[in-house]
C-alpha positions as CSV (number, residue, x, y, z in Angstrom):
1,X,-21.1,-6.8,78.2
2,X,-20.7,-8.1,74.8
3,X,-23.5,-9.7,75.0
4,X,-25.9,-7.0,76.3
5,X,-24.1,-4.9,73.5
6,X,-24.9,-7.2,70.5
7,X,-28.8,-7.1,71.9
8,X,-28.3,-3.4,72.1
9,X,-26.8,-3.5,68.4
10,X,-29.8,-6.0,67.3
11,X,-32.7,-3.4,68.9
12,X,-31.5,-0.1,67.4
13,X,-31.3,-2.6,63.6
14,X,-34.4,-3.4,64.1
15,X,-36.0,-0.2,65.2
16,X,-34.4,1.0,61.8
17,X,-35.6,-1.6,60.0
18,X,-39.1,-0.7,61.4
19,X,-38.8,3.1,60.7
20,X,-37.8,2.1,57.0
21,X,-40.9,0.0,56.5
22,X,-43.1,2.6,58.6
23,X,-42.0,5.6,55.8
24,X,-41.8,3.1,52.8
25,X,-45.7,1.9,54.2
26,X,-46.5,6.1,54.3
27,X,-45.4,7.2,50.9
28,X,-48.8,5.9,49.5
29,X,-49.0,5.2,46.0
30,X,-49.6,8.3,43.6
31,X,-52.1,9.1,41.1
32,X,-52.4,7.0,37.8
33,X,-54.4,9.2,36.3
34,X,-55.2,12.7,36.5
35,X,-58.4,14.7,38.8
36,X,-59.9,15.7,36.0
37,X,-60.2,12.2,34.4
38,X,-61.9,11.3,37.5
39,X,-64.5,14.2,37.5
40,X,-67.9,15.2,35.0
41,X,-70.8,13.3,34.4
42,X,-68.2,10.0,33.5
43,X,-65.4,9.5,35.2
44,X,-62.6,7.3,34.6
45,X,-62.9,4.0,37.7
46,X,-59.8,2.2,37.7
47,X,-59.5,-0.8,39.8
48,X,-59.3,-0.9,43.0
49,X,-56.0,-0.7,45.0
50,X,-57.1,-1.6,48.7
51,X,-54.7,-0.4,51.3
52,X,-53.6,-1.5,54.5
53,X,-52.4,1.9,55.4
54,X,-53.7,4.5,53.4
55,X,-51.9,7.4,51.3
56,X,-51.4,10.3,53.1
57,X,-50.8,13.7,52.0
58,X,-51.9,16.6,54.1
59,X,-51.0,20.6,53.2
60,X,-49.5,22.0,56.2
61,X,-52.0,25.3,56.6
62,X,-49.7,28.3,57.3
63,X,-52.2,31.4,57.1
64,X,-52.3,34.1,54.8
65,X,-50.2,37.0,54.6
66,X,-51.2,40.8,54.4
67,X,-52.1,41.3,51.6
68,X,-52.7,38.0,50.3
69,X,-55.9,36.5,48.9
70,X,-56.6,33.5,46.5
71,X,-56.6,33.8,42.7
72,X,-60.0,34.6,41.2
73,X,-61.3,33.0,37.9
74,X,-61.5,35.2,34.5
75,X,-63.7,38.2,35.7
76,X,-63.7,37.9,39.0
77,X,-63.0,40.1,41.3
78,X,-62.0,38.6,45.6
79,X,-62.0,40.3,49.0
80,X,-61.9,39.5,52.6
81,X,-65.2,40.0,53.7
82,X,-64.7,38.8,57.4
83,X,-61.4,37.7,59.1
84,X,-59.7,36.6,62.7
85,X,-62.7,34.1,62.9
86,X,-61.7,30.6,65.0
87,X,-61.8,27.8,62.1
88,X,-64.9,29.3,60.4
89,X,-67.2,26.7,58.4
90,X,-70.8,26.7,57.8
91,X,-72.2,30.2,56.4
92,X,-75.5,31.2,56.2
93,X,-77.5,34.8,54.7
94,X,-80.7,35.8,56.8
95,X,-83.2,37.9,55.0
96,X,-81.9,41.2,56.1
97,X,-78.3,39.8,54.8
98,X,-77.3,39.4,58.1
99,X,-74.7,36.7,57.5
100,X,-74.6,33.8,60.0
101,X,-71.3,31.7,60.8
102,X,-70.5,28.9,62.8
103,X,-66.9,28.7,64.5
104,X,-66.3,25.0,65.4
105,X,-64.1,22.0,65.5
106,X,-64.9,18.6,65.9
107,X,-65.9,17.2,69.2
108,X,-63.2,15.7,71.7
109,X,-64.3,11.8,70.8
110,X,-63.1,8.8,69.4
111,X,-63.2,7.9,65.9
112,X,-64.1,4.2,64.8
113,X,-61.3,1.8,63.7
114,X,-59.5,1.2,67.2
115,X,-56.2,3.2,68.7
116,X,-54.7,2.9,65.3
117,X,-57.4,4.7,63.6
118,X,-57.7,7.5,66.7
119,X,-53.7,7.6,66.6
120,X,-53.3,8.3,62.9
121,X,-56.2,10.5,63.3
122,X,-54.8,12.9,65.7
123,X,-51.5,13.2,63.3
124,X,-53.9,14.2,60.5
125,X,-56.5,16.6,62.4
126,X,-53.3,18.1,63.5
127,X,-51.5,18.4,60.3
128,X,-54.4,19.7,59.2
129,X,-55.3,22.9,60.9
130,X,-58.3,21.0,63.0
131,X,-57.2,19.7,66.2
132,X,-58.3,21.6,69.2
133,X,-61.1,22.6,71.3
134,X,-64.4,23.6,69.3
135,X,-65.0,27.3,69.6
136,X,-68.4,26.3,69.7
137,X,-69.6,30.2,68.7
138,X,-72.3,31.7,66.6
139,X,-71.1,34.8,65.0
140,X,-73.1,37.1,62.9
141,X,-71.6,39.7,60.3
142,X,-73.1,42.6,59.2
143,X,-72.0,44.8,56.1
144,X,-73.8,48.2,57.1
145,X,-72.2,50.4,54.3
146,X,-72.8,47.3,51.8
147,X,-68.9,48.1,51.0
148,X,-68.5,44.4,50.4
149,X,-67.0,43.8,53.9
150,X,-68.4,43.0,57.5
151,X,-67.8,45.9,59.8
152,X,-69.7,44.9,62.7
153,X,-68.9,41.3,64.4
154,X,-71.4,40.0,67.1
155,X,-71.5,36.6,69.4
156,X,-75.2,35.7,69.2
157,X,-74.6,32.6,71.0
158,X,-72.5,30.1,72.9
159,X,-74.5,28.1,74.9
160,X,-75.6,25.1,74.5
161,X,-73.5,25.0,71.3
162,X,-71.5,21.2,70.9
163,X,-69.4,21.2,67.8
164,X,-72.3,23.3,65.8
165,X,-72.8,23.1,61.9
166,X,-75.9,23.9,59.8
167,X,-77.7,26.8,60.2
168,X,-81.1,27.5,58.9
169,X,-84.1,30.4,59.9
170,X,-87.6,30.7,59.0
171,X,-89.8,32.9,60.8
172,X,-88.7,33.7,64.0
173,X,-87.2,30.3,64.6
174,X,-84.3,29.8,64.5
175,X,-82.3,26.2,63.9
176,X,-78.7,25.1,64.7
177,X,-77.5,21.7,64.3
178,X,-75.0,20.3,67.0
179,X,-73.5,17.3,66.2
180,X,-75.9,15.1,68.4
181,X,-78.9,17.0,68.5
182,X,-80.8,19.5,66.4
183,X,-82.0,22.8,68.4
184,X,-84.5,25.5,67.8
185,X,-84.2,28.7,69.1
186,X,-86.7,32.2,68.8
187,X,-84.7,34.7,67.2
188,X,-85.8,37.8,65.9
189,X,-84.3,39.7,62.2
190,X,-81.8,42.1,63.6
191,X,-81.2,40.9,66.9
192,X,-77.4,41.4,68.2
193,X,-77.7,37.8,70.6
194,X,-79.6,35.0,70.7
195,X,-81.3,34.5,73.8
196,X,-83.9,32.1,75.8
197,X,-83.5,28.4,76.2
198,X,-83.4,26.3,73.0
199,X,-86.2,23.2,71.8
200,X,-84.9,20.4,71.2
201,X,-86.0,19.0,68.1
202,X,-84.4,15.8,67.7
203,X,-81.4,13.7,68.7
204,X,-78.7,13.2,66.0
205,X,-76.4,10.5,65.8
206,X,-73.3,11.9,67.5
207,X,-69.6,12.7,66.6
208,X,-68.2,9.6,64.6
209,X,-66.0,9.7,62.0
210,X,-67.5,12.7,60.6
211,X,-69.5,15.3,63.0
212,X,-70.6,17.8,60.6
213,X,-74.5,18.3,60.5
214,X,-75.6,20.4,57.9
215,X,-79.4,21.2,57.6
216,X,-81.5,23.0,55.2
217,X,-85.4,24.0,55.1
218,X,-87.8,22.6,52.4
219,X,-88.9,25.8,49.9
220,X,-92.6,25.6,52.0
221,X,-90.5,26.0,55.5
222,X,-92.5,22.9,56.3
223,X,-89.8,20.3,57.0
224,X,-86.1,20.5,58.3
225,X,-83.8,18.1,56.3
226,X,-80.5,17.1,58.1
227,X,-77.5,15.5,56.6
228,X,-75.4,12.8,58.9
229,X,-72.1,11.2,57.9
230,X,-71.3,7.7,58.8
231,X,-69.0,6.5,61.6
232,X,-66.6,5.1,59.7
233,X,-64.9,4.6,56.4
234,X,-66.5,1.4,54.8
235,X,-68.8,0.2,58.3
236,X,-65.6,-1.6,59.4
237,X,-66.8,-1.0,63.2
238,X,-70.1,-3.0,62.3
239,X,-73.7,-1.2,60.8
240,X,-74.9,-1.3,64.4
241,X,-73.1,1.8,65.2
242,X,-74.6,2.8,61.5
243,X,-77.5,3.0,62.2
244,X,-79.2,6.3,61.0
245,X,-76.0,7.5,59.6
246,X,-75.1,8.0,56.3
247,X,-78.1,9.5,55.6
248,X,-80.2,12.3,54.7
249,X,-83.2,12.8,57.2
250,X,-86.5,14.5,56.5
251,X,-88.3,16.2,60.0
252,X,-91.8,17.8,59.6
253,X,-91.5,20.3,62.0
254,X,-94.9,21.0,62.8
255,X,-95.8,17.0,63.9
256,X,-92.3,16.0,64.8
257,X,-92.1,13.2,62.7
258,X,-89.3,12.6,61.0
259,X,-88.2,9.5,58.7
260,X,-84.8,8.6,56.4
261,X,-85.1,10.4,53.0
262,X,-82.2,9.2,51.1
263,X,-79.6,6.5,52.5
264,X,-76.2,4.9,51.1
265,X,-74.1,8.2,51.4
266,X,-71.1,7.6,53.1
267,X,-70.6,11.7,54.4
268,X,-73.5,13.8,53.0
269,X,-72.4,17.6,53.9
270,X,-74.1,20.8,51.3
271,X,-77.4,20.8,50.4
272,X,-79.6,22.7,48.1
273,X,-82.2,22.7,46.0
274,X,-82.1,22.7,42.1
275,X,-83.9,25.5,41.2
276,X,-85.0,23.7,37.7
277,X,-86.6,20.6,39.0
278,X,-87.1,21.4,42.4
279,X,-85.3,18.6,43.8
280,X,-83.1,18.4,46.8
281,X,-78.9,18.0,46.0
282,X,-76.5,17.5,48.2
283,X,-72.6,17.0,47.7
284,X,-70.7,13.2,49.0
285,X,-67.8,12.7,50.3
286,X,-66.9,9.6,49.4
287,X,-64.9,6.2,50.6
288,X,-60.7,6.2,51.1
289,X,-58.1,3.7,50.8
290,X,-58.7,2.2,47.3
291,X,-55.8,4.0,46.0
292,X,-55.4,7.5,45.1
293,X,-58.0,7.6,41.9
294,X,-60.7,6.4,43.9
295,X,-63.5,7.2,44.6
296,X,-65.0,10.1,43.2
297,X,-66.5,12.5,45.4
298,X,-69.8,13.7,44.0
299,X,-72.8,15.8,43.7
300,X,-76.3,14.2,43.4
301,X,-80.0,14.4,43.8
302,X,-81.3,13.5,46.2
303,X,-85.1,11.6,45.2
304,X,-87.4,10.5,48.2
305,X,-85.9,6.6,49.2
306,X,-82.6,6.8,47.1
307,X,-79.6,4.8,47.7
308,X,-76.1,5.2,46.8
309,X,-74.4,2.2,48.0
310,X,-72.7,3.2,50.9
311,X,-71.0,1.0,52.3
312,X,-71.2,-2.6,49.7
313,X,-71.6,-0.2,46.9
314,X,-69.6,2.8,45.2
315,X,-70.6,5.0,42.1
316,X,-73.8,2.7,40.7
317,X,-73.8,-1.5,41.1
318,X,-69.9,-1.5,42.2
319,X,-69.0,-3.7,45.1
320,X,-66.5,-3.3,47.5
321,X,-64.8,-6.4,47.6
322,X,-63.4,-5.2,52.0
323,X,-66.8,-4.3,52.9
324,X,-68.5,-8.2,55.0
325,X,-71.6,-9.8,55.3
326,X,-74.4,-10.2,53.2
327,X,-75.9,-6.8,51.1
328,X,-77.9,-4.2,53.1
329,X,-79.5,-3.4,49.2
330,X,-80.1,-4.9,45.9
331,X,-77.6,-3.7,43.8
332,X,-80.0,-3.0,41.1
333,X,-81.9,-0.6,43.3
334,X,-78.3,1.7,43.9
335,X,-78.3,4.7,42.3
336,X,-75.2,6.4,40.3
337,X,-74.4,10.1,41.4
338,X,-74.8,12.5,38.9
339,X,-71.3,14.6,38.9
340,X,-68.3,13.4,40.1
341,X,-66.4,16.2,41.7
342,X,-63.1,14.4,41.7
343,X,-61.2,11.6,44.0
344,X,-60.8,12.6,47.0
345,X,-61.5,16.5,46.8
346,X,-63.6,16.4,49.9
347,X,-66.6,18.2,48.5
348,X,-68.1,20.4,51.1
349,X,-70.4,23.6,50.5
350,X,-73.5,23.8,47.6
351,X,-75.0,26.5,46.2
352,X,-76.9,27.2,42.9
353,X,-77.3,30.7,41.1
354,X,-80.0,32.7,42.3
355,X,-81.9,35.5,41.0
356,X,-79.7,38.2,41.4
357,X,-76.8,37.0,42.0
358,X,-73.8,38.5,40.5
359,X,-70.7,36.1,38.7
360,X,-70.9,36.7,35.2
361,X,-72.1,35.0,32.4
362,X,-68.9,32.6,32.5
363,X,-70.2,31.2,35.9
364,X,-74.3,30.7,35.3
365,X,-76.3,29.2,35.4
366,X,-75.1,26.2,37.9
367,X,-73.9,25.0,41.1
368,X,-71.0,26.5,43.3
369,X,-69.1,23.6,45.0
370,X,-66.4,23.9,48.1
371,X,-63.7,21.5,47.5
372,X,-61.6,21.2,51.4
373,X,-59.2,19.6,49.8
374,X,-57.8,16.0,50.3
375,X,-55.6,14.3,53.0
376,X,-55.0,11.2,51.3
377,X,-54.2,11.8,47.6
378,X,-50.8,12.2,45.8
379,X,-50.6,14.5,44.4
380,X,-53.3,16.4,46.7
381,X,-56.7,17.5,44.8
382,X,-59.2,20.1,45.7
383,X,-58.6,23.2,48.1
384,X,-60.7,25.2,45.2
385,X,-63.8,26.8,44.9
386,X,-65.5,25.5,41.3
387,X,-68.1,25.8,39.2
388,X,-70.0,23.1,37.5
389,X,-72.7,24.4,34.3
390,X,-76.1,22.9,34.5
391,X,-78.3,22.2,31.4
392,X,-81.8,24.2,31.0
393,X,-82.8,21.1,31.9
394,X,-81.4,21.1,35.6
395,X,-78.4,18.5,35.1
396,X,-74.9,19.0,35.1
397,X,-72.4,19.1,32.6
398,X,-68.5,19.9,31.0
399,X,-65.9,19.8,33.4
400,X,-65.6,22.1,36.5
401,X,-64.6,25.8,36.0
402,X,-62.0,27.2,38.9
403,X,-64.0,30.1,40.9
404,X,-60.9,30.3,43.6
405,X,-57.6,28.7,43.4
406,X,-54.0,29.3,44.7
407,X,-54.7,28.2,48.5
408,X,-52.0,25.9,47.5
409,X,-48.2,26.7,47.6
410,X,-46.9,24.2,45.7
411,X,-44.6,23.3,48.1
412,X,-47.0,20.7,50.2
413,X,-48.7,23.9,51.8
414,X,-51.7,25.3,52.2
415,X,-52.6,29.3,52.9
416,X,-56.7,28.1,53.9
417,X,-59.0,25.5,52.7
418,X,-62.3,26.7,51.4
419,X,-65.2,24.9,53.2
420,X,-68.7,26.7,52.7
421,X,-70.0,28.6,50.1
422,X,-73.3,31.0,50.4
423,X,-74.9,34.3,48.3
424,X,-74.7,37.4,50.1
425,X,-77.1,40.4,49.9
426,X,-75.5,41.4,46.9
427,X,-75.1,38.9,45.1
428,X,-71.8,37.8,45.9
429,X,-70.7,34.6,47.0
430,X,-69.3,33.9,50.5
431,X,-66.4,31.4,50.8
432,X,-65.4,30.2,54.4
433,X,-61.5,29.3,55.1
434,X,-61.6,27.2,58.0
435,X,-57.6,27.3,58.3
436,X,-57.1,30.9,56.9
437,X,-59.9,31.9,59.4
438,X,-61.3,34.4,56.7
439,X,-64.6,34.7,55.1
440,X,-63.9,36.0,51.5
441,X,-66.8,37.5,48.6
442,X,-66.4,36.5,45.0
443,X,-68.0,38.6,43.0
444,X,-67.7,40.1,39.0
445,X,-67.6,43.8,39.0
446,X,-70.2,45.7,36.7
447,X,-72.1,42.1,36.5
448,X,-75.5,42.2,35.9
449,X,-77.9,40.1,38.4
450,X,-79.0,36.5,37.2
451,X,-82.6,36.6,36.3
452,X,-84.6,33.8,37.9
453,X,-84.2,30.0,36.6
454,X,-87.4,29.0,35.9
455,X,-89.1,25.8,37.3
456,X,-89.5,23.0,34.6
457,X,-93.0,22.6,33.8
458,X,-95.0,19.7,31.6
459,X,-98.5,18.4,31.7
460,X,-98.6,14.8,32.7
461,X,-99.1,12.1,30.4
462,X,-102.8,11.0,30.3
463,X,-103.3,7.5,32.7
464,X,-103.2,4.3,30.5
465,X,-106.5,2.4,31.2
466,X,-105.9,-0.9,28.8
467,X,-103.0,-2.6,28.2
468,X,-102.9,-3.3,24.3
469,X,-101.4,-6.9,23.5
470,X,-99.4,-9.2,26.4
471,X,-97.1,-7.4,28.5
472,X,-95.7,-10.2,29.9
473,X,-93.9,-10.5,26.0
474,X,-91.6,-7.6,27.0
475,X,-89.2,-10.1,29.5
476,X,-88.7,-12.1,26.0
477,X,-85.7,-10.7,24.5
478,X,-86.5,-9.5,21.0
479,X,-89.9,-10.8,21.1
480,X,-91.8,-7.5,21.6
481,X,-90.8,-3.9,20.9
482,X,-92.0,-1.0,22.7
483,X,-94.5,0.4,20.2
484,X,-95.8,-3.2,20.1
485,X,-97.1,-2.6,24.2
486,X,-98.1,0.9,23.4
């Protein structure tokens, strides 16, 4: 008896021991430096504190009171447009202001990384107001009395619905992005259900460690671009299960054709297009476990054949030392994002002013960004809706100015985490709370609509059709200057 006592004794020390190590392991290591420092158009990048279990600190969602809302920035004015929606997320506006919304979760799968990974996972979709089955709805809202808030609420469709995101209509058609498959359906303005039996379109690479699959229409309605998230964090499962992830897709609709359009972006999710140079944007959701100031999540253009690194590279030419085997792209060809948004902020939702829209002059011209908030950051960053200024001549800059705040309690809590962000007929922008289950419509009262941002225009410079001296004198350094080849 002694003997099984002292074995008895020696388990429940060791047990301890290993519950000690397990919480020391799970404290993480805070913040050296603050979110804003790693934000703008140059951020602070420390170096790089790789981790063998990663920082984790999730805001336990706990709703919103009557009566509640978040806090509004200078001159703004917030209300609950929608609410008692199932883990609301992508929004979108039809013509007729009709506003679309899909109610989903993430499919019932495995993430990549092993039982560890899937384990950990479930504690954090949990913790985080996501676990569950997908609702799998489309809902449309419709404000009849333009009073600001949705009075009638209709299910336009269910089926065939798997873990739904993006949202887009042109034309009668339609399109609604599951996460493995992009569908078209015939759907008329004004119609209270969405009916008939979809076209698919394409197949999407499904689920992984990020499902969402936003979409959004060229300005000509001519192609479809989709956005897909990798399967993993930094391709530890291997870059054959990569393989058209990570990635924005362009699909002409009429031929069928489709073909990658920008690569290297680890979890692509809003898109837009800037209204000055016409170019697509989209916001990234960058890699984890390099410590708690990296890496900047980001907002970017996104040029025809661009890479951003994803997964040897991060923010321009930097490599990451975890990530093995040889380079899937010259380092000199990866591009550096724009904006950074912050570490770790989770950038969701995009939207630029409009014509017409109605925030103020303290909020235009610019770009509306969703920040979901982070899991793995001490202290936690995002869960805010900001605004970042843009330059007459389409590029970002300053620091970002808070549009909604206070989902945070302070007390490692959350009341909602904005997601999505889209105009209304009004003007007003949309904000989806996927935890809060409320759609809420920012707006500044007496605020006159934006006029329209004007496309930049130049006439192109005349073709060269002699080269004057030796070109080849340029690769000297100092041997040639630039008016000396021109």
């Amino acid at each position: 008896m002694r003997i099984l006592k002292k074995i008895l004794i020696a388990l429940l020390v060791i047990l301890l021991l290993g519950a000690a190590v397990i919480w020391w392991l799970m404290q993480g290591e805070p913040a050296t430096i603050s979110l804003e420092e790693t934000t703008g158009t140059d951020p602070t990048l420390v170096e790089p504190d790789p981790q063998m279990v990663p920082t984790v600190e999730i805001a336990e969602p706990i709703g919103w009171a009557d009566g509640e809302a978040p806090i509004p920035g200078e001159g703004l004015e917030v209300n609950r447009f929608a609410e008692g929606l199932d883990h609301p997320r992508v929004i979108y506006t039809m013509p007729n202001g009709d506003v679309l919304v899909t109610l989903t979760r993430a499919p019932n799968t495995e993430v990549t990384g092993g039982w560890l990974t899937n384990f950990v996972a479930s504690i954090l979709f949990s913790e985080a107001g996501s676990a569950g089955e997908s609702p799998n709805q489309l809902i449309l809202l419709r404000d009849t009395d333009a009073d600001g808030v949705a009075d009638e609420q209709h299910v336009l469709r269910e089926d065939d619905l798997d873990s739904p995101s993006g949202i887009a209509w042109n034309d009668g058609n339609l399109y609604i992005a599951n996460h493995d498959e992009l569908l078209r359906f015939d759907y008329e303005l004004g119609a209270n259900a969405v009916t008939g039996e979809p076209e698919k379109l394409a197949d999407l690479p499904a689920a992984g460690n990020h499902w969402m699959r936003n979409i959004a229409l060229s300005p000509s309605g001519e192609s479809l671009y989709v956005a897909v998230g990798s399967a993993s964090n930094i391709g530890e499962g291997g870059m054959e299960i990569e393989e058209a992830r990570a990635a924005i897709h362009e699909l002409y609709l009429e031929t069928g054709v489709a073909r990658a359009f920008g690569t290297g972006m680890r979890n692509p999710n809003g898109m837009a297009w800037n209204p000055w140079t016409g170019e697509l944007w989209t916001t990234v959701n960058e890699r984890d476990m390099l410590g708690s100031d990296l890496v900047p999540d980001y907002m970017s253009n996104v040029p025809i054949g661009v890479h951003y690194g994803w997964p040897w590279f991060y923010y321009g030419n930097r490599i990451d030392e975890r990530v093995d085997g040889a380079y899937g792209i010259n380092p000199d060809y990866v591009r550096k994002p724009e904006y950074a948004l912050g570490a770790h902020v989770a950038a969701l939702g995009l939207v630029f002013t409009e014509e017409g829209t109605r925030m103020g002059p303290n909020y235009g011209p610019g770009a509306f960004v969703a920040r979901h908030g982070s899991w793995n950051r001490l202290p936690p960053s995002g869960y805010d809706v900001v605004f970042v200024r843009f330059t007459d001549r389409g590029s970002p800059e300053g620091m970002p100015v808070p549009v909604l705040t206070g989902f945070l309690t302070g007390e490692g809590q959350t009341r909602g985490r904005p997601t999505w962000v889209e105009w209304d007929q009004t003007g007003a922008l949309l904000v989806s709370d996927d935890t809060g289950n409320i759609i809420w419509r920012v707006t500044a009262p007496g605020a006159e609509g934006a006029p329209a941002i004007g496309r930049n225009t130049g006439e192109p410079l005349p073709p060269r059709r002699e080269l004057i001296g030796d070109p080849a004198r340029a690769f000297e350094e100092g041997a040639v200057s630039m008016e000396d080849i021109f």
